[in-house]
N, C-alpha and C positions, 0 to 999 in steps of 0.2 A: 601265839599271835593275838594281838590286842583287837577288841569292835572298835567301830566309828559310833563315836553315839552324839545326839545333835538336839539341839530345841530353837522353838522355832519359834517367833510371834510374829506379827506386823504392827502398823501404827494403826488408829482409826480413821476410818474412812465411811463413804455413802455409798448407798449401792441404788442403780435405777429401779428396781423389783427387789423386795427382798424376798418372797415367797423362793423366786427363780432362785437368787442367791443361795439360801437354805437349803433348796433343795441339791444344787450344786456341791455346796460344802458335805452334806450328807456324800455325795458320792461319790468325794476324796477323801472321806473321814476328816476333816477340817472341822475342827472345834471353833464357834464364832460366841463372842459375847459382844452387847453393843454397851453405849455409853451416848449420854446427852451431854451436849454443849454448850454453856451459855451463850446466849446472840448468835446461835448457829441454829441452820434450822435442819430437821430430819434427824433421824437416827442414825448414830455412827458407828461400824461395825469393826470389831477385829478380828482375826483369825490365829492358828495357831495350829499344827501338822500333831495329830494325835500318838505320833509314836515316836521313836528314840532315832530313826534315821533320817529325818529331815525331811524337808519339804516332797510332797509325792511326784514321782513322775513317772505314775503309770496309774490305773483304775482297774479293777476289777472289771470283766466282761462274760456274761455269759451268753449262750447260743440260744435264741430264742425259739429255734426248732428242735433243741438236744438240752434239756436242763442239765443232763451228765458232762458236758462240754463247756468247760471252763477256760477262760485266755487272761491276759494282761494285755493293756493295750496303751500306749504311751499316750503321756499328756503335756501338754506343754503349759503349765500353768500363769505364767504371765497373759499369755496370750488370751486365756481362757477367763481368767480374773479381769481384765480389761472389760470386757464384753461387757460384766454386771457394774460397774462403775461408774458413776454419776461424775460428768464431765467437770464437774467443779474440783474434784478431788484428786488424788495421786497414790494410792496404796504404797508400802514400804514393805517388802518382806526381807525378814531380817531371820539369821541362820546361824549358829555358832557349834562347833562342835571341835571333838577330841577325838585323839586315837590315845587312849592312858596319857602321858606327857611327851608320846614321841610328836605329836603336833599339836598347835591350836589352832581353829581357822576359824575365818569368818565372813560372813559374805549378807552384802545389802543390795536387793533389788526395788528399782520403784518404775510404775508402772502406771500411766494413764488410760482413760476411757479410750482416747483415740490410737493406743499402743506405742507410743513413745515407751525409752525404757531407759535406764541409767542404773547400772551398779558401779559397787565397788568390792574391795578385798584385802581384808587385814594383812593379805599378802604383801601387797604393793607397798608398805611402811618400810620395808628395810632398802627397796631401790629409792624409793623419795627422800630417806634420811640421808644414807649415801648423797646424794644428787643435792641436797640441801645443806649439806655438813661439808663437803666438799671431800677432795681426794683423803687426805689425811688423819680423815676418824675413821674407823674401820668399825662399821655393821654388820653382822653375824644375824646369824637365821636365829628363829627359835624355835630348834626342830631337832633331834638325835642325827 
């Protein structure tokens, strides 16, 4: 049986705090590099999920009455990326991954300060092609 393996970036974006930010990112393992603009003002930051399974959706938690008691605790990372967001901007998290060649996928999330959210999915190309080509061309997955 084949792994899922994924990589991850986003676009650049501002954050309200980056201290907060930082310190955020550290606590999902989130890799951030920033980038300047020209005629843009502030710091731009991106991010990027430090391991081969995509974007995180859980953190690490420990018992702060038991240091031997250890959990996972879910995260809902849009939601939570919103919050440090400078309302001027829109974060984009972008996700692609594999299973060997039995699939490719791909998935775009974007996200404002005030939590609005729009994705899409490399899935959806073969019913819009369909649906755009009309009955007569025949669209096929690209998946075993």
């Amino acid at each position: 049986m084949a792994n899922y393996y994924a990589t991850t970036r986003s676009n650049y974006f501002r954050v309200k705090d980056e201290a907060a930010f930082k310190a955020w990112c550290g606590d999902l393992s989130l890799d951030w590099w920033t980038k300047q603009f020209d005629g843009q003002e502030g710091t731009f930051f991106a991010v990027s999920a430090d391991t081969s399974s995509g974007w995180p959706s859980s953190r690490f938690v420990q018992d702060p009455n038991d240091p031997d008691v250890e959990d996972d605790e879910e995260v809902d990372l849009t939601t939570e990326l919103a919050k440090h967001l400078d309302p001027r901007d829109a974060a984009v998290l972008i996700e692609i991954g594999n299973e060997k060649l039995r699939y490719l996928c791909g998935y775009a999330t974007a996200v404002t300060a005030d939590g609005r959210e729009h994705s899409i999915s490399l899935s959806t190309i073969c019913e819009e092609a369909a649906e755009a080509f009309g009955p007569d061309i025949n669209v096929t997955e690209a998946t075993y």
